[in-house]
C-alpha positions in Angstrom: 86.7 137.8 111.5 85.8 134.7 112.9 87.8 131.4 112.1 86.9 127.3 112.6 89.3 125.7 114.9 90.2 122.1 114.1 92.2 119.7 116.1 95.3 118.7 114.8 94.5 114.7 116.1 96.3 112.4 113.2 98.5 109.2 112.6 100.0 107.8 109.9 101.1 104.4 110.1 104.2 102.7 108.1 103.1 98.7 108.1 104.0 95.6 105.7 105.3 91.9 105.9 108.3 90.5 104.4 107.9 87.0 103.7 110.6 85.2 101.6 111.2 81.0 101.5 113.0 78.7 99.4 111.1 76.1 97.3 111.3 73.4 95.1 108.2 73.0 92.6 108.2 69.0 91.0 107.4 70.8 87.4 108.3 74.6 86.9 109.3 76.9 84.4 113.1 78.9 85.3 111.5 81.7 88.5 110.9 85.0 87.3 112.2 87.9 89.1 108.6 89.5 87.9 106.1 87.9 88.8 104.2 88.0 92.2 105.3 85.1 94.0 108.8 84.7 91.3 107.1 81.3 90.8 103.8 79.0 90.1 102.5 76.3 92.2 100.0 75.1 90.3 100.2 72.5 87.2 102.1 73.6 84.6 103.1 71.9 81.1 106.6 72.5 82.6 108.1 69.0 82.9 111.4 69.8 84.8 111.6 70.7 88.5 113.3 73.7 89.7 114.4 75.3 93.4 114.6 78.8 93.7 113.6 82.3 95.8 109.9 82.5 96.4 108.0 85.7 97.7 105.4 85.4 99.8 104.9 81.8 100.6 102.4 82.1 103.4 101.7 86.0 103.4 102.0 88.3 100.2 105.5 90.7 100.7 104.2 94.1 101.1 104.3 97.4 102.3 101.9 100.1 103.2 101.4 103.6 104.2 97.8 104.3 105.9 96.6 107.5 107.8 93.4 108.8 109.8 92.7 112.1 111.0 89.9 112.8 113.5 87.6 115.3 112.3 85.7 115.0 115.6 82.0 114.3 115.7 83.3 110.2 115.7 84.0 111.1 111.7 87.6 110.9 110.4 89.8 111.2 106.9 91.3 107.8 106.4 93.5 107.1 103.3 95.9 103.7 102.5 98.3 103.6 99.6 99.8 99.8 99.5 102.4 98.2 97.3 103.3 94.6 96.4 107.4 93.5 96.3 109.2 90.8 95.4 111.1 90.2 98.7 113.9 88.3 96.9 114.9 91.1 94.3 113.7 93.9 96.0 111.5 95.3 92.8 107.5 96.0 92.3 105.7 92.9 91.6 104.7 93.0 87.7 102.8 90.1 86.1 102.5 91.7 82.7 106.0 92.3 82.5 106.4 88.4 83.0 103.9 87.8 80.7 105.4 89.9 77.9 108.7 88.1 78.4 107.8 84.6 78.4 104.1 84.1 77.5 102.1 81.0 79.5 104.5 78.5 78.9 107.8 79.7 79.2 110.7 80.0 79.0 110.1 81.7 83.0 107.6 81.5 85.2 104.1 83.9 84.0 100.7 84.1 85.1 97.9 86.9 85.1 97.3 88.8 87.9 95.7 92.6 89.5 99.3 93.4 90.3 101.5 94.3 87.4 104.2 96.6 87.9 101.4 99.6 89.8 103.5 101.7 92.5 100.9 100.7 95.1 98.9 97.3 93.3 97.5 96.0 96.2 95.2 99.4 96.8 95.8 103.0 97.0 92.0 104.7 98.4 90.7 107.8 100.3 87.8 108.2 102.5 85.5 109.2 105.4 84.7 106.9 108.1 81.9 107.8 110.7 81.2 106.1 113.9 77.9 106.1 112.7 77.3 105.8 109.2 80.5 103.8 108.1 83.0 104.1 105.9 83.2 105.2 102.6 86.2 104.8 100.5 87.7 106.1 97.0 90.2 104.5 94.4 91.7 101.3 93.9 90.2 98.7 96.3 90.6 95.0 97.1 87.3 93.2 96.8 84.9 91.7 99.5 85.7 88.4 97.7 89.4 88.9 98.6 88.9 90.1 101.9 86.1 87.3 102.7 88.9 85.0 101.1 91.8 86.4 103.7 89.4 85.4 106.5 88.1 81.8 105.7 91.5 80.3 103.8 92.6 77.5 105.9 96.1 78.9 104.5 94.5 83.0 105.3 95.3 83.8 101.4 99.3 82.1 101.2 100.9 81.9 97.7 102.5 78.8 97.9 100.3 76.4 99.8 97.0 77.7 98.7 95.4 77.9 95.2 92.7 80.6 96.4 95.4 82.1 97.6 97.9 82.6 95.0 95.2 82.8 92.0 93.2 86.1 92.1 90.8 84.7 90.1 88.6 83.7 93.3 89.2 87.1 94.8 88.0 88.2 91.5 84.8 86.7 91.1 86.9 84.4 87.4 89.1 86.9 86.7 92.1 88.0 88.7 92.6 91.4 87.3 89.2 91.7 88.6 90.7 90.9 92.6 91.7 94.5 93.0 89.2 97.3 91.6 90.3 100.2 90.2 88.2 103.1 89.6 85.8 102.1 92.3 83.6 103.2 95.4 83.8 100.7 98.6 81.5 101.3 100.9 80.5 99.0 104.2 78.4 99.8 107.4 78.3 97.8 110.9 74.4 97.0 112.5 75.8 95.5 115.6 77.3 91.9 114.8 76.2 92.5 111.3 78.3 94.5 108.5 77.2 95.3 105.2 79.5 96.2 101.9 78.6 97.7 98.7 81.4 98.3 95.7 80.8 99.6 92.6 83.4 100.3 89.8 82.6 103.3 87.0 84.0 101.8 83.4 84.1 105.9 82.5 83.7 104.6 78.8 82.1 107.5 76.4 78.1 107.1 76.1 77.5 104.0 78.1 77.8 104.7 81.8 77.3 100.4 83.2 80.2 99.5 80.0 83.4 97.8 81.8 81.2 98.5 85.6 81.0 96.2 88.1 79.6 96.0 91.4 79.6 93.7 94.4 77.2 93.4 97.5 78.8 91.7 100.3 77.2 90.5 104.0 79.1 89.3 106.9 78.3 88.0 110.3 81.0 88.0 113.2 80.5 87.1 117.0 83.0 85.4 119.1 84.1 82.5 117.5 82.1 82.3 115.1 82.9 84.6 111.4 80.2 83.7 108.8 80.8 86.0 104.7 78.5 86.0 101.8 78.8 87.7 99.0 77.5 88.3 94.9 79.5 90.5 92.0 79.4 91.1 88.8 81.5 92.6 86.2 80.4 93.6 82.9 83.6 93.5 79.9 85.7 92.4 82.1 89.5 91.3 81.1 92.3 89.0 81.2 95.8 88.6 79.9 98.0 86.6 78.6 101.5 86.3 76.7 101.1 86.6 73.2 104.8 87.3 71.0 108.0 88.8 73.1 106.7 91.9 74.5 103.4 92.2 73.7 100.3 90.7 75.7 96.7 89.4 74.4 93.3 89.6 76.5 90.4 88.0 76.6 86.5 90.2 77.6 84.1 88.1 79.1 81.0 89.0 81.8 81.7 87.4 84.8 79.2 87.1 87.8 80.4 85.0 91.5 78.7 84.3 94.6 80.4 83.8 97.7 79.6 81.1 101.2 82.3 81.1 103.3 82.6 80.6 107.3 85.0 80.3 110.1 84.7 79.0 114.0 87.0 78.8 116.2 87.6 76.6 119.5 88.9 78.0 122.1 88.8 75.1 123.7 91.2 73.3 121.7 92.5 76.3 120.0 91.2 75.0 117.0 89.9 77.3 113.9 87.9 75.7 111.4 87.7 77.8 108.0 85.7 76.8 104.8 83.8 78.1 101.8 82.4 77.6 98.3 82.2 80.3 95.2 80.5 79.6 91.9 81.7 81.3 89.0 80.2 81.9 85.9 81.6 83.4 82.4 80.2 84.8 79.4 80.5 87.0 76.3 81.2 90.6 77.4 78.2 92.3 77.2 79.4 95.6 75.2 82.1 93.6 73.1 82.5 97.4 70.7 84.3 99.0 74.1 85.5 95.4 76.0 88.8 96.2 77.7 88.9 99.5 75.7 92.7 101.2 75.6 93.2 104.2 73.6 91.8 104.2 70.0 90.2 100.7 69.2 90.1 99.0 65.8 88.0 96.1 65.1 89.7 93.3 63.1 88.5 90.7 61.0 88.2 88.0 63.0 85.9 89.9 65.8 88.9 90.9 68.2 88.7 94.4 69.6 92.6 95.4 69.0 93.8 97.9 71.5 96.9 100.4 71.9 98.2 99.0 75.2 97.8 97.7 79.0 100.0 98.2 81.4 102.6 99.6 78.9 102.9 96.5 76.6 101.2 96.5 73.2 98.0 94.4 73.1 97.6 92.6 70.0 93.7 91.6 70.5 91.2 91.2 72.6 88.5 88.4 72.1 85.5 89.1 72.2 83.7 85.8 71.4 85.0 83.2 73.8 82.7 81.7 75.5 79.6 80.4 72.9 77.8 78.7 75.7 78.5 79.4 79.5 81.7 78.3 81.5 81.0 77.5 85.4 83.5 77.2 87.9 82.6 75.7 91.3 85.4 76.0 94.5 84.9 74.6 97.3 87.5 74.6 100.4 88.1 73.3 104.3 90.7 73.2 106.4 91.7 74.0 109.8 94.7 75.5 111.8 95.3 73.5 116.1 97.8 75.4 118.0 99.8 72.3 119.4 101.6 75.5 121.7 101.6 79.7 122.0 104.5 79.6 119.5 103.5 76.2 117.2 100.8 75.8 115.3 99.7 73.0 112.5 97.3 73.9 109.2 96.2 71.3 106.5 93.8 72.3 103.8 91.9 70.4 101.0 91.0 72.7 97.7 88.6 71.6 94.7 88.0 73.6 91.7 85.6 71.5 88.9 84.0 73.2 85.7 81.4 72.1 83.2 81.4 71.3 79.4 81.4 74.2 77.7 82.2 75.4 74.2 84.3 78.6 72.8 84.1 80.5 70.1 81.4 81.3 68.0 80.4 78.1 66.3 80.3 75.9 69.2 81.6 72.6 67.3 83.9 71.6 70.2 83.7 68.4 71.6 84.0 67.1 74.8 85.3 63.2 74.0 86.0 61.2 70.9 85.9 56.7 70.2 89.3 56.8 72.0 87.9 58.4 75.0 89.8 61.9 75.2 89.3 64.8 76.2 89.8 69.0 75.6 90.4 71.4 77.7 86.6 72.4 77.6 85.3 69.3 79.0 84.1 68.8 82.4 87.3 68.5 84.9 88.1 69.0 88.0 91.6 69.8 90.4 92.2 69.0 93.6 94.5 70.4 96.1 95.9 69.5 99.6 98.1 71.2 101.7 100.0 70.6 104.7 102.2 73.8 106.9 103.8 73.8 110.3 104.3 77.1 111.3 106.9 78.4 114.5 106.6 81.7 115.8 110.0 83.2 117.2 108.1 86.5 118.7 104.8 88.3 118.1 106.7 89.6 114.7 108.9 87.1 113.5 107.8 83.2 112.3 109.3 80.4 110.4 107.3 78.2 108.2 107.8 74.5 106.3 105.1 73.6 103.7 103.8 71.4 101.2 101.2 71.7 99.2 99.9 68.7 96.1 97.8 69.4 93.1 96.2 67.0 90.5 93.9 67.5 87.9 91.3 64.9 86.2 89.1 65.1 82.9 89.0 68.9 81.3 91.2 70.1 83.6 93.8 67.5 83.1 93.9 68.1 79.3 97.8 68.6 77.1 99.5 68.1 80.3 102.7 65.4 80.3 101.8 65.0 83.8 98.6 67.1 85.3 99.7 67.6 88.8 102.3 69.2 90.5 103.5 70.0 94.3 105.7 72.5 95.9 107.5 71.9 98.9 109.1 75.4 100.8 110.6 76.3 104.2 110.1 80.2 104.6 110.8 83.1 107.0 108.3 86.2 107.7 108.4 89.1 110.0 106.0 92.1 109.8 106.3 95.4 111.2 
């Protein structure tokens, strides 16, 4: 008998950051031990201030589990199984659960998110990786959008001094359950300086194969100093949620497409890194609206909602279908830049701006966008923008202290049913990774 030897040449890695900070936010909801960050930095109809725990301030809590094994031929087995905690309460991050308890507007802190309650939210893949014909990878991925974001963030993706940052919607090309793909293939190949990436997500829904799909081409150029990221996705009956009564959640389908600019460039110099970027979004009705956001047996009401069992173990009560009767753009842009003033100190400041168009909702498109008095809805043209300001000490390689603030205000559309539409968070933090 003749066997196959194989090398027994593996690693498997134990990794993750734990990043927890005390903040203030000028209007804020009670924090929720739930969700992501336990807070929001954003505006809010909140009109109180509050000063609690908050998870992640300039790098998401997390920890991780990844493995290779070298099959020999420059090919190996790689795998990565990651999960998302909230440092201050030591539980999973869940922003259904959140949801479910408080809805939008409180009583606690809620907001949508990819990461809601999953053992390992922030990606859990397997794969092949060749020295020559790249890697190919299996499961629940984060997209290029998020990655590209990670690298050309002024604040590199923080939660409480960055809006791109803490909203996965911009990972996820309009909607943040969209930032982290489940069902998916992720493939990317390097052509010297060059790397291309390819995802596509299966919607497995029963006699239509591109129903709930999505895919995503992504380019990058890196060399030296210089990191330049484009990218293009779309998702077809994609969803996201939102509170509706006390334990239950509501959604909202919509077809989303994005495109992606983004660049950094560093001085070395100066030791100055210059990041920036600009994504468009666009939204409209989901283009298979019978099977949008499909869970268990559907049942199609009255009013054109697709009503669905559950998500994420909470009861759905609908899913609309018909929200958008003309198209809704979002257009981000953002620059910013990081000088080392020594090895250990460094000083980042960031400007954000997110605008949208006039757009109407619903099927009969009679919204308006300004009456005699000169007001305006939420569907109006708007914009927000955010600055942001962080010193950041490093103790050793692992271990860094942080102070931050970070100011948002909101004009026109964007502005709209809000006592006062802007906000600003102020933390002083501690991370160390391992």
């Amino acid at each position: 008998m003749v066997g196959t030897a194989f090398a027994d040449d593996s690693s498997v890695t134990l990794y993750g950051t734990l990043d927890a900070s005390v903040a203030n936010i000028q209007h804020s909801y009670t924090f929720d031990p739930n969700m992501v960050s336990e807070a929001n930095p954003l505006i809010v109809h909140a009109t109180q201030s509050a000063t609690g725990m908050f998870s992640g301030g300039l790098t998401p809590s997390k920890w991780g589990i990844k493995g290779q094994e070298d099959m020999g031929g420059g090919v190996k087995g790689i795998f990565l199984l990651e999960s998302a905690i909230n440092i201050g309460t030591g539980t999973l991050s869940n922003a259904a659960a959140a949801l479910s308890h408080s809805g939008a507007e409180g009583p606690n802190v809620a907001a949508d998110s990819a990461i809601n309650g999953q053992l390992f939210s922030r990606g859990a893949y397997v794969g092949i990786s060749s020295s020559d014909y790249g890697q190919l990878t299996l499961g629940r991925h984060p997209t290029f959008f998020l990655d590209d974001i990670g690298q050309t963030d002024p604040m590199l993706g923080s939660y409480a001094f960055s809006p791109i940052g803490y909203s996965g919607a911009y990972g996820g090309g309009g909607f943040t359950d969209d930032s982290r793909v489940d069902n998916s293939l992720k493939y990317k190949v390097g052509f010297g300086d060059f790397t291309l990436g390819l995802l596509y997500k299966f919607g497995g829904v029963s006699g239509s194969s591109s129903a709930q799909g999505a895919y995503q081409v992504n380019g990058s150029y890196v060399s030296g100093p210089l990191g330049v990221y484009l990218g293009y996705q779309q998702f077809k009956d994609a969803f996201s949620i939102s509170g509706s009564t006390v334990g239950t959640l509501s959604a909202t389908a919509a077809d989303t497409k994005a495109f992606l600019l983004a660049a950094k460039y560093t001085f070395d110099a100066t030791k100055t890194t210059i990041r920036g970027g600009y994504e468009r979004e666009e939204f409209n009705n989901p283009s298979n609206p019978g099977t949008a956001a499909q869970v268990g047996p559907p049942a199609v009401a009255a009013t054109g909602d697709q009503a669905v069992n559950s998500l994420f173990g909470y009861t759905v009560t609908s899913v609309g279908v018909a929200s958008y009767a003309s198209q809704k753009n979002i257009n981000v842009l953002w620059i910013g830049g990081t000088q080392e003033i020594t090895s250990a100190f460094s000083v980042s400041a960031a400007w954000y701006r997110a605008s949208q168009n006039s757009w109407t909702a619903g099927a009969t498109g009679s919204e308006y966008c300004g009456d005699a008095s000169g007001k305006h809805n939420t569907l109006c043209s708007g914009a927000t923008n955010y600055y942001s300001l962080v010193l950041d000490y490093r103790f050793s390689k692992r271990t860094d202290a942080y102070v931050g603030i970070m100011k948002d205000t909101a004009s026109g559309g964007m502005a709209t049913g809000y006592t006062d539409p802007s906000n600003r968070i102020t933390a002083i933090g501690l991370r160390h990774s391992f």
